[in-house]
PAPATI-288621 format. One record per atom (N, C-alpha, C): residue in one letter; atom name; x, y, z. Coordinates in Angstrom, 1 decimal, m for minus. Example, Ala and Ser with C-alpha at 12.3 -4.5 7.8 and 13.67 -1.06 7.14 Angstrom:
! residues 2
+------+------+--------+--------+--------+
| type | atom |      X |      Y |      Z |
+------+------+--------+--------+--------+
|    A |    N |   13.2 |   m5.7 |    7.8 |
|    A |   CA |   12.3 |   m4.5 |    7.8 |
|    A |    C |   13.2 |   m3.3 |    7.8 |
|    S |    N |   12.8 |   m2.2 |    7.1 |
|    S |   CA |   13.7 |   m1.1 |    7.1 |
|    S |    C |   12.9 |    0.0 |    7.9 |
+------+------+--------+--------+--------+
***
This chain:
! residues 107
+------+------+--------+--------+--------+
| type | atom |      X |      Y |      Z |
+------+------+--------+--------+--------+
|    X |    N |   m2.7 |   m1.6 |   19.6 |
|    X |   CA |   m3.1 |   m2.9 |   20.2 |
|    X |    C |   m3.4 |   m3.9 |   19.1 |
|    X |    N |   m3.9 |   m3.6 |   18.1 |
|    X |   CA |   m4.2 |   m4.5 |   17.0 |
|    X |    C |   m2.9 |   m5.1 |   16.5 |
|    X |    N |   m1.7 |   m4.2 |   16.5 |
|    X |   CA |   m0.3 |   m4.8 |   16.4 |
|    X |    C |   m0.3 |   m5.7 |   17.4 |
|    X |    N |   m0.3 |   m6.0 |   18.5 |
|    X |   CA |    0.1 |   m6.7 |   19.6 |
|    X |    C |   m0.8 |   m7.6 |   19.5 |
|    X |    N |   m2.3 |   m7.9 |   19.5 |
|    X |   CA |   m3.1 |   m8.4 |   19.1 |
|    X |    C |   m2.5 |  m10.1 |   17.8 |
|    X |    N |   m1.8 |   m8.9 |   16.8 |
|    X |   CA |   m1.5 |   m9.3 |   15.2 |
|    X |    C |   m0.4 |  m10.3 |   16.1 |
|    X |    N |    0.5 |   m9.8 |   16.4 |
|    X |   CA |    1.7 |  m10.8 |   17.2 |
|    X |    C |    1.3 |  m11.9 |   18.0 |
|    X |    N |    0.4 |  m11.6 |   18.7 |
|    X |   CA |   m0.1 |  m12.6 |   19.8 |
|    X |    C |   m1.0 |  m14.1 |   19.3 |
|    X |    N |   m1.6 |  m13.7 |   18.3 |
|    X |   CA |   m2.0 |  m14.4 |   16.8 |
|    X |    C |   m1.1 |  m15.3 |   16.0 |
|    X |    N |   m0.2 |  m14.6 |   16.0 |
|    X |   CA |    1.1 |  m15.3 |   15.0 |
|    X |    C |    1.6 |  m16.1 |   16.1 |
|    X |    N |    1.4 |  m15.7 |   17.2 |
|    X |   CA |    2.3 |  m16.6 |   18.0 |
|    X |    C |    1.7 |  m17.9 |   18.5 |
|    X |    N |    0.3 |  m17.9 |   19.0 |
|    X |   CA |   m0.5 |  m18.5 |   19.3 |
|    X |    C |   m0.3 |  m19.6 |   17.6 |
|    X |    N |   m0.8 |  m19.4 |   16.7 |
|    X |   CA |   m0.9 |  m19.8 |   15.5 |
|    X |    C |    0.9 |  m21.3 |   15.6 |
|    X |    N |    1.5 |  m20.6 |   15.8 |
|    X |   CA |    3.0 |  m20.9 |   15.7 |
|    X |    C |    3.2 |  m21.8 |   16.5 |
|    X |    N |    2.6 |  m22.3 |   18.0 |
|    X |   CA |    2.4 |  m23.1 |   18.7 |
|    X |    C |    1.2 |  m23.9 |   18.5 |
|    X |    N |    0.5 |  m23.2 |   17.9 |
|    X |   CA |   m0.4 |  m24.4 |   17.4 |
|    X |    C |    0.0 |  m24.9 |   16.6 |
|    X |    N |    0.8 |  m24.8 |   15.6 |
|    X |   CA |    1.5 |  m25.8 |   14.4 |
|    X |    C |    2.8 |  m26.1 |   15.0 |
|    X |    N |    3.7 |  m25.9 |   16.0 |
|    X |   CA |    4.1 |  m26.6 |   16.8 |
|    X |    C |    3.6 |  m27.9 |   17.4 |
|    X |    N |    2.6 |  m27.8 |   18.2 |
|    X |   CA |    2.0 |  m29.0 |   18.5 |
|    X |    C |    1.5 |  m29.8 |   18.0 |
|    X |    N |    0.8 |  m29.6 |   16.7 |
|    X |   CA |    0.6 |  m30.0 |   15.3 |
|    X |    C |    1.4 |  m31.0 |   14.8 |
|    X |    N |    2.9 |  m30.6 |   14.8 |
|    X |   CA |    3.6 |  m31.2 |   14.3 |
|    X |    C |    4.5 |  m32.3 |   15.3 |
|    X |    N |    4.1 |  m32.0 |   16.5 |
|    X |   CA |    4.7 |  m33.2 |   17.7 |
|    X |    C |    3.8 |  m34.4 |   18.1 |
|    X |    N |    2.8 |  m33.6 |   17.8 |
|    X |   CA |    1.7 |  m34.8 |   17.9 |
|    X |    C |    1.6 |  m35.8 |   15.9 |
|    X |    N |    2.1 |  m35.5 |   15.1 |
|    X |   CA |    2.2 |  m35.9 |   13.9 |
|    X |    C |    3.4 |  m37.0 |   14.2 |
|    X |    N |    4.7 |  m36.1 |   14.9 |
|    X |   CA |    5.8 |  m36.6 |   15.0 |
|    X |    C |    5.2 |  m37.8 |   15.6 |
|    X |    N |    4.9 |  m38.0 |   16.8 |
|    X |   CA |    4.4 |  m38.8 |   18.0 |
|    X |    C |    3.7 |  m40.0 |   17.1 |
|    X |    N |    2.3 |  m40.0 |   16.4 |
|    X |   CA |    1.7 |  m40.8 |   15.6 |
|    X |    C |    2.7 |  m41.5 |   14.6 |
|    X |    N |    3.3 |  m41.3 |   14.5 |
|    X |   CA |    4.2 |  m41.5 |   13.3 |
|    X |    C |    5.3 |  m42.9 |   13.7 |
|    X |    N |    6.0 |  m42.2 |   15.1 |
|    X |   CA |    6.3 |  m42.8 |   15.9 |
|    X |    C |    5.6 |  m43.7 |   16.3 |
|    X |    N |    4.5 |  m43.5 |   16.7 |
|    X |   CA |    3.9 |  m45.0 |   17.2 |
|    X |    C |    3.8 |  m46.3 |   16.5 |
|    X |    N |    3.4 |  m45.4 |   14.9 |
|    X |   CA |    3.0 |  m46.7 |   13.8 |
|    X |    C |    4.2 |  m47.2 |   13.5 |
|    X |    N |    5.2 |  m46.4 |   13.6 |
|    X |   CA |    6.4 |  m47.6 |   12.9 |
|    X |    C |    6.4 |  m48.4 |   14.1 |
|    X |    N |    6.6 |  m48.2 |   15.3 |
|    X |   CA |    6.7 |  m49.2 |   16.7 |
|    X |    C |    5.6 |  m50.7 |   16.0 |
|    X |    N |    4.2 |  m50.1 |   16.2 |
|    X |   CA |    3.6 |  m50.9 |   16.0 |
|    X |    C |    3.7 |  m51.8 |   14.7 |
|    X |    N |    4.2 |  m51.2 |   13.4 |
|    X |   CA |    4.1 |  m52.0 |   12.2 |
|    X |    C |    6.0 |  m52.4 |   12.2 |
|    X |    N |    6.7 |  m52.2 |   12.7 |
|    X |   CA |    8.0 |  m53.5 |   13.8 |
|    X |    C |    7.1 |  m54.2 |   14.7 |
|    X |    N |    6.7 |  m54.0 |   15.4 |
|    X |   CA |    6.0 |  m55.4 |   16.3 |
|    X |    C |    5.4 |  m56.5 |   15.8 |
|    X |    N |    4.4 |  m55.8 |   14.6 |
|    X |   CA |    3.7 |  m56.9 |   14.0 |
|    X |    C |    4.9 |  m57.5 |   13.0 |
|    X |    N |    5.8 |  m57.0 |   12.1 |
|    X |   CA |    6.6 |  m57.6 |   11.5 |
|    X |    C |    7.6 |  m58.7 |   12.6 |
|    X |    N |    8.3 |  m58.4 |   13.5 |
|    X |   CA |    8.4 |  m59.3 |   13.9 |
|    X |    C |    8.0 |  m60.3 |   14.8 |
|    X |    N |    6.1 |  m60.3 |   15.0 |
|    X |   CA |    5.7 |  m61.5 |   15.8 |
|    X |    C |    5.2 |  m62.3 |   13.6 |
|    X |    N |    5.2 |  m61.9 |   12.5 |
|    X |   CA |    4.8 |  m62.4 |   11.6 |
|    X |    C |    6.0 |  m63.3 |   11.4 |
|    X |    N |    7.0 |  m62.8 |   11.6 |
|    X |   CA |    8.6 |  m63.5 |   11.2 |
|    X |    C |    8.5 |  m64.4 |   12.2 |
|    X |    N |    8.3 |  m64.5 |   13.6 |
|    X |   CA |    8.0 |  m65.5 |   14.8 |
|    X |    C |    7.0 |  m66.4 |   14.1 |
|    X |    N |    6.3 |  m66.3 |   13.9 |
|    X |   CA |    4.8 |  m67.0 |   12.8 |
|    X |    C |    5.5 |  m67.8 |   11.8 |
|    X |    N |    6.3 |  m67.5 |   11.1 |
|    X |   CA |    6.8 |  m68.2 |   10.0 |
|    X |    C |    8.2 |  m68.9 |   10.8 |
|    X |    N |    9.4 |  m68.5 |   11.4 |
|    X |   CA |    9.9 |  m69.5 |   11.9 |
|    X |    C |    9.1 |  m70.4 |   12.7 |
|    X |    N |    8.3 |  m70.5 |   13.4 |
|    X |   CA |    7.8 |  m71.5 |   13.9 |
|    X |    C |    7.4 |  m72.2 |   13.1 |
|    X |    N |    6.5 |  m72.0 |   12.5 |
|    X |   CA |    5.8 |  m72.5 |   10.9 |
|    X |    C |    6.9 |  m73.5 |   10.5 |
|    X |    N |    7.9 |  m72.8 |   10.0 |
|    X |   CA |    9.0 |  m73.7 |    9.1 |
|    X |    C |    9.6 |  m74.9 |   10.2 |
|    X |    N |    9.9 |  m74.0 |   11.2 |
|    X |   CA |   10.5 |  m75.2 |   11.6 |
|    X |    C |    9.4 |  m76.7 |   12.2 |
|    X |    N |    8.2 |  m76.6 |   12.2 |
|    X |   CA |    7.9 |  m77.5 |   12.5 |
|    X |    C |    7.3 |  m78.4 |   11.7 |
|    X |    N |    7.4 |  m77.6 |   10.5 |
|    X |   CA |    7.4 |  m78.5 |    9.0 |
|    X |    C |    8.5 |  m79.0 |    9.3 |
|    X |    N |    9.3 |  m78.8 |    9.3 |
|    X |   CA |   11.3 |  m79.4 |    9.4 |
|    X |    C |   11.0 |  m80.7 |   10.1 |
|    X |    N |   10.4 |  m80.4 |   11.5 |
|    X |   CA |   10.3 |  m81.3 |   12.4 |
|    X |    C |    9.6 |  m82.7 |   11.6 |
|    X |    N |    8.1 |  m82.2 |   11.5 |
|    X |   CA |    7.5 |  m82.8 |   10.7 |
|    X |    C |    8.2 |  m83.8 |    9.4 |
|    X |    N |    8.9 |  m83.0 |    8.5 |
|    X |   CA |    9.5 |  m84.1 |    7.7 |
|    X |    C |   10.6 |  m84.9 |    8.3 |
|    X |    N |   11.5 |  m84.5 |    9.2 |
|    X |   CA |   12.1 |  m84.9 |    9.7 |
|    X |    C |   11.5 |  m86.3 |   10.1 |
|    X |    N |   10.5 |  m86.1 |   11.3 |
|    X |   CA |   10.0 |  m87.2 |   11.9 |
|    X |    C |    9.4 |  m88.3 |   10.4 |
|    X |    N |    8.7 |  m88.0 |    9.7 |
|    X |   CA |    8.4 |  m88.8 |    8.2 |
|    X |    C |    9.7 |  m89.6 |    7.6 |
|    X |    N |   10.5 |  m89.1 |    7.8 |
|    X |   CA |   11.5 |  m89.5 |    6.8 |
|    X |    C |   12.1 |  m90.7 |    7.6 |
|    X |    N |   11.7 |  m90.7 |    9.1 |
|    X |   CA |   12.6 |  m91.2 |    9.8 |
|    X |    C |   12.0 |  m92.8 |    9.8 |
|    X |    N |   10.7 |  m92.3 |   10.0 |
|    X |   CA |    9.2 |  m93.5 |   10.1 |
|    X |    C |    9.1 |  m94.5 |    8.5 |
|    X |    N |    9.5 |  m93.5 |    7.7 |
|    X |   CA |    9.6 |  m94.4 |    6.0 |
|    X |    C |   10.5 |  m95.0 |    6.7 |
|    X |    N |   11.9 |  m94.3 |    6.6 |
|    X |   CA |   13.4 |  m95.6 |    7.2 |
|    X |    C |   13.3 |  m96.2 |    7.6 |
|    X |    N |   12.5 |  m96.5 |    9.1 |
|    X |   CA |   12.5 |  m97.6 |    9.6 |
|    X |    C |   11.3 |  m98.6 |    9.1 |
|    X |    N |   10.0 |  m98.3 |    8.2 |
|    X |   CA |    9.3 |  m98.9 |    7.5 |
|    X |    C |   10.1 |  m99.7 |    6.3 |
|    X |    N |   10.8 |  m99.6 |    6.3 |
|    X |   CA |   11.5 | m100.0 |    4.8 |
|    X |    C |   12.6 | m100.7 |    5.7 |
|    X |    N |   13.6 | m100.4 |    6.4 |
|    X |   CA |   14.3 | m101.4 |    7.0 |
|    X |    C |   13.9 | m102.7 |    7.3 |
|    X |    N |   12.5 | m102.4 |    8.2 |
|    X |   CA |   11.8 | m104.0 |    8.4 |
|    X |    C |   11.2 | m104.8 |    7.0 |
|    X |    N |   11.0 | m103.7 |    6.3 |
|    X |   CA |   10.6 | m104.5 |    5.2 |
|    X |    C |   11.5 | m105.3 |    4.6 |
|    X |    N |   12.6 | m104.8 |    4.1 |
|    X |   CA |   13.8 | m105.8 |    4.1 |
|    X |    C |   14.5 | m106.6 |    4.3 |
|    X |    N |   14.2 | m106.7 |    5.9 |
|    X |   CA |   14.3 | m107.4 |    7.1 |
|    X |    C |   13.9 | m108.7 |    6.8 |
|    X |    N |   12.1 | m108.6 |    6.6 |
|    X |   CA |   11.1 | m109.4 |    6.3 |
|    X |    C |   11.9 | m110.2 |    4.7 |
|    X |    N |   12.0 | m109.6 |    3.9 |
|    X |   CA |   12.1 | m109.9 |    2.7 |
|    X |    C |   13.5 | m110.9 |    2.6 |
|    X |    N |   15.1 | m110.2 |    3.2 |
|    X |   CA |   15.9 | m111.2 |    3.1 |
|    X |    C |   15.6 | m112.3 |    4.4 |
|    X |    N |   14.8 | m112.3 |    5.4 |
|    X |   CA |   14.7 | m113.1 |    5.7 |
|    X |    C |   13.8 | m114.9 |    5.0 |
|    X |    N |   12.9 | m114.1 |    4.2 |
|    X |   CA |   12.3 | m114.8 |    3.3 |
|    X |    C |   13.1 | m115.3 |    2.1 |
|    X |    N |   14.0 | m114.6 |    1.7 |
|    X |   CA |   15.1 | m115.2 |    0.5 |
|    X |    C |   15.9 | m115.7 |    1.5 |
|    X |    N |   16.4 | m116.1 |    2.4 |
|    X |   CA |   17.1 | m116.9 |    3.1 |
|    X |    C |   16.6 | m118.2 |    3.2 |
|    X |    N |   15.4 | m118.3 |    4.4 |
|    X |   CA |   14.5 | m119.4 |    4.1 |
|    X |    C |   14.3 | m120.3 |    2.9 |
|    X |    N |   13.8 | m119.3 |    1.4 |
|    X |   CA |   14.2 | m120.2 |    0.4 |
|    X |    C |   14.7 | m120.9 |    0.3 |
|    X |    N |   16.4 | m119.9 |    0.7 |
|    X |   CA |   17.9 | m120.4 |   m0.1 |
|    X |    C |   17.6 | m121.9 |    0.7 |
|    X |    N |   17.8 | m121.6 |    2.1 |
|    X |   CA |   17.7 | m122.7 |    3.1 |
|    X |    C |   16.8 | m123.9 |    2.6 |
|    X |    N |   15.9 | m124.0 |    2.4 |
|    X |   CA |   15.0 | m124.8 |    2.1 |
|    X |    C |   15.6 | m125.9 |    0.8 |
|    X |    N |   15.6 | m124.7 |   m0.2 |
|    X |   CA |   16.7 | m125.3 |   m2.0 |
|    X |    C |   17.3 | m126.3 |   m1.4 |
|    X |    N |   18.5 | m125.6 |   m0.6 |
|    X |   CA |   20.3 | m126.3 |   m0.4 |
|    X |    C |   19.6 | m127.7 |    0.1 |
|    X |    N |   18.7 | m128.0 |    1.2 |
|    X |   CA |   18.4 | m128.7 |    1.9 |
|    X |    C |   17.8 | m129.8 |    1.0 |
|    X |    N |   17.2 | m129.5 |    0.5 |
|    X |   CA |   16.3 | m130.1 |   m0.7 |
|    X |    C |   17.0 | m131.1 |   m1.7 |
|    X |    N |   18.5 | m130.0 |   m2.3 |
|    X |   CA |   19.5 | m130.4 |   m2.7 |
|    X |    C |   20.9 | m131.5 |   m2.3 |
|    X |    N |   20.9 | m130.9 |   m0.9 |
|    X |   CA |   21.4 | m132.1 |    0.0 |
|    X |    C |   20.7 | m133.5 |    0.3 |
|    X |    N |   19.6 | m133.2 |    0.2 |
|    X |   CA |   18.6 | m134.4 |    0.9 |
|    X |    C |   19.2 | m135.4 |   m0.5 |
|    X |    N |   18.8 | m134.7 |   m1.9 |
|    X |   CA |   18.7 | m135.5 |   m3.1 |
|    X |    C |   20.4 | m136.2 |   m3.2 |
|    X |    N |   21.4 | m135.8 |   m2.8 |
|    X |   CA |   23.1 | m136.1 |   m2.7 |
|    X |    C |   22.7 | m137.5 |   m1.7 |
|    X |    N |   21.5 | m137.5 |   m0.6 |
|    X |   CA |   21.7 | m138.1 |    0.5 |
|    X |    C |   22.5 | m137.4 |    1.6 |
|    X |    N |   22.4 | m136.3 |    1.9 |
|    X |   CA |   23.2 | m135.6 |    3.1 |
|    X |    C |   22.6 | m135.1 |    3.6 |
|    X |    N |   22.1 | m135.4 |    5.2 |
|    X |   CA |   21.4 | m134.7 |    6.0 |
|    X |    C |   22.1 | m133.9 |    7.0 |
|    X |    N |   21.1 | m132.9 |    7.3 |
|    X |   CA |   21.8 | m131.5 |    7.8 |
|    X |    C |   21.0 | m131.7 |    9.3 |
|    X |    N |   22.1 | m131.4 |   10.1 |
|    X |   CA |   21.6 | m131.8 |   11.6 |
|    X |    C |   21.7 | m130.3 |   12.3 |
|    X |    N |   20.8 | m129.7 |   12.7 |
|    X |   CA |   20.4 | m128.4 |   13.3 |
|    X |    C |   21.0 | m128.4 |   14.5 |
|    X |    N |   21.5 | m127.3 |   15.1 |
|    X |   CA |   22.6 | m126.8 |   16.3 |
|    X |    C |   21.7 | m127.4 |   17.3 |
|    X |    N |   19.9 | m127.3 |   17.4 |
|    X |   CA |   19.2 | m127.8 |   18.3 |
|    X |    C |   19.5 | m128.9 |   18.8 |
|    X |    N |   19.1 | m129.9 |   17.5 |
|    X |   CA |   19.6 | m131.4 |   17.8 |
|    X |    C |   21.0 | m132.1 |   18.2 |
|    X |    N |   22.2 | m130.8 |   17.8 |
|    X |   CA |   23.4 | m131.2 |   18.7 |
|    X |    C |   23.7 | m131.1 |   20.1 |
|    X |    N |   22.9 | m130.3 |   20.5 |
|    X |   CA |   22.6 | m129.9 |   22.4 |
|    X |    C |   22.5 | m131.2 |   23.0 |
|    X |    N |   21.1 | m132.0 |   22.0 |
|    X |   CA |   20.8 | m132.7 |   23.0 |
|    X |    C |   21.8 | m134.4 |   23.1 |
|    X |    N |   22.2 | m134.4 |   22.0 |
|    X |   CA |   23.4 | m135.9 |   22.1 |
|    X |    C |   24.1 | m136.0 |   23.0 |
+------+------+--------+--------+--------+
***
């Protein structure tokens, strides 16, 4: 009996490191699941991230351009006026007056 005992031991033993090792298996299993899930909601984290920096400069870049178009706007309209004013200045001194599209309407 002590033989059969001795066997019954071994075997018992042998399923218990059986299950040992399925439940190890199992754990193991889970963590890589879980440490892929977190890697890719971290990658979801950072494309979002980037792209709305993207967005972000995008929209900046767009708001300088049109900040700087009007400013230009402003500026050759102001060197025009000069010029305009000069020529006029210059004409007046020749004696030659400049008659505005306004004033031709109404003749």
């Amino acid at each position: 009996m002590s033989n059969a005992g001795a066997m019954l031991k071994k075997r018992l033993v042998a399923a218990q490191e059986a299950r040992d090792r399925k439940e190890a298996v199992k754990r193991n299993e889970h963590f890589k699941a879980v440490t892929a899930w977190h890697a890719k909601v971290q990658l979801a984290e950072q494309d979002y991230i980037r792209n709305r920096q993207q967005t972000v400069m995008k929209e900046e870049l767009e708001q300088a351009t049109n900040e700087l178009r009007i400013a230009r706007r402003v500026k050759l309209k102001h060197i025009l006026q000069n010029e305009m004013i000069a020529y006029k200045r210059e004409l007046s001194a020749k004696g030659v007056v400049l008659v505005s599209e306004d004033m031709t309407h109404h003749c």
